[in-house]
C-alpha positions in Angstrom: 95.4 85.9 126.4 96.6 84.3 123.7 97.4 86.0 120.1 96.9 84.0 117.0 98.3 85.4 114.0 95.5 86.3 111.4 95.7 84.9 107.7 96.1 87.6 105.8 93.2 88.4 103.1 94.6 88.2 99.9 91.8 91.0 98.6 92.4 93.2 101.1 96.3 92.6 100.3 95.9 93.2 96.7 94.2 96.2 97.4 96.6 97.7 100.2 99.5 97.0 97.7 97.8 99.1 95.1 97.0 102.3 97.9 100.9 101.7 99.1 102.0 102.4 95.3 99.7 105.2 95.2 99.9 107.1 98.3 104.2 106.7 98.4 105.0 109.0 96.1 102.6 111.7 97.9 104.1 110.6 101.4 107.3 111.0 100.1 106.7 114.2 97.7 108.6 112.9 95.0 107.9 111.0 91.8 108.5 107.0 91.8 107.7 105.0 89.0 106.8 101.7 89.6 107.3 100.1 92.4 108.4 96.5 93.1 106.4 94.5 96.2 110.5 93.5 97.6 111.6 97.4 97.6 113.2 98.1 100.9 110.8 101.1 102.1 113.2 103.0 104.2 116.8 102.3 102.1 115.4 101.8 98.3 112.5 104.3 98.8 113.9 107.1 102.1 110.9 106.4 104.1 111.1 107.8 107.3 109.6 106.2 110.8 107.3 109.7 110.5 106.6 108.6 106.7 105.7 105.3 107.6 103.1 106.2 110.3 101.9 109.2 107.6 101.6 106.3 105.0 99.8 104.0 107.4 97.2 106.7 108.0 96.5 107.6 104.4 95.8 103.7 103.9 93.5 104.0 106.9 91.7 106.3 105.0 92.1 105.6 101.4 90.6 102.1 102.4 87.9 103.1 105.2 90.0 100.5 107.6 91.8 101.0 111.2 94.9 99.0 111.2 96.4 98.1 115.0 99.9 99.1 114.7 100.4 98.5 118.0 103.0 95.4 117.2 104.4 96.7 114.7 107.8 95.7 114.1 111.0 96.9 111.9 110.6 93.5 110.1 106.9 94.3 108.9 108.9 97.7 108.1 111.5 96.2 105.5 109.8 96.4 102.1 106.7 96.9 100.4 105.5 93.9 100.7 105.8 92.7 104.4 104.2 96.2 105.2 101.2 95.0 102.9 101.3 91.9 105.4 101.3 93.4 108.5 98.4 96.0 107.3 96.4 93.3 106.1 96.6 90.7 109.4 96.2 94.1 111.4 93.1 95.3 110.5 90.8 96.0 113.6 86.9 94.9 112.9 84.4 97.3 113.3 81.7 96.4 115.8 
């Protein structure tokens, strides 16, 4: 079976950056100001792999979606915005 890569909804993008701004600084228990789509999550902000997966479920829920990490990889991991990418292309439809 074939995988084609879904175009990502720019809505749902839009709105996944603005949960990632708000949910980081509770994942990571520390104050951030604002922060820039290009920040490296693990080196700029200390993001952890267990942080990441913590932040992916709080999107889950913030925005009622299920997102396949299942190929997931560390390049959808390097900054704000590719994570916003991957979420977005990943999200599994609800029957």
């Amino acid at each position: 079976m074939e995988e084609t890569a879904v175009e990502p909804d720019s809505a749902l993008r839009g709105q996944i950056l603005h949960s990632i701004g708000e949910l980081l600084p509770r994942v990571l228990k520390k104050e951030l100001p604002e922060i820039p789509e290009n920040a490296c999550l693990f080196d700029d902000l200390g993001l952890t792999s267990a942080g990441t997966l913590e932040l992916i479920l709080e999107l889950e829920e913030a925005l009622d979606i299920q997102v396949d990490v299942e190929d997931i990889g560390e390049d959808d991991l390097r900054s704000v915005s590719s994570l916003a990418d991957f979420v977005a292309g990943h999200v599994i439809a609800e029957d």
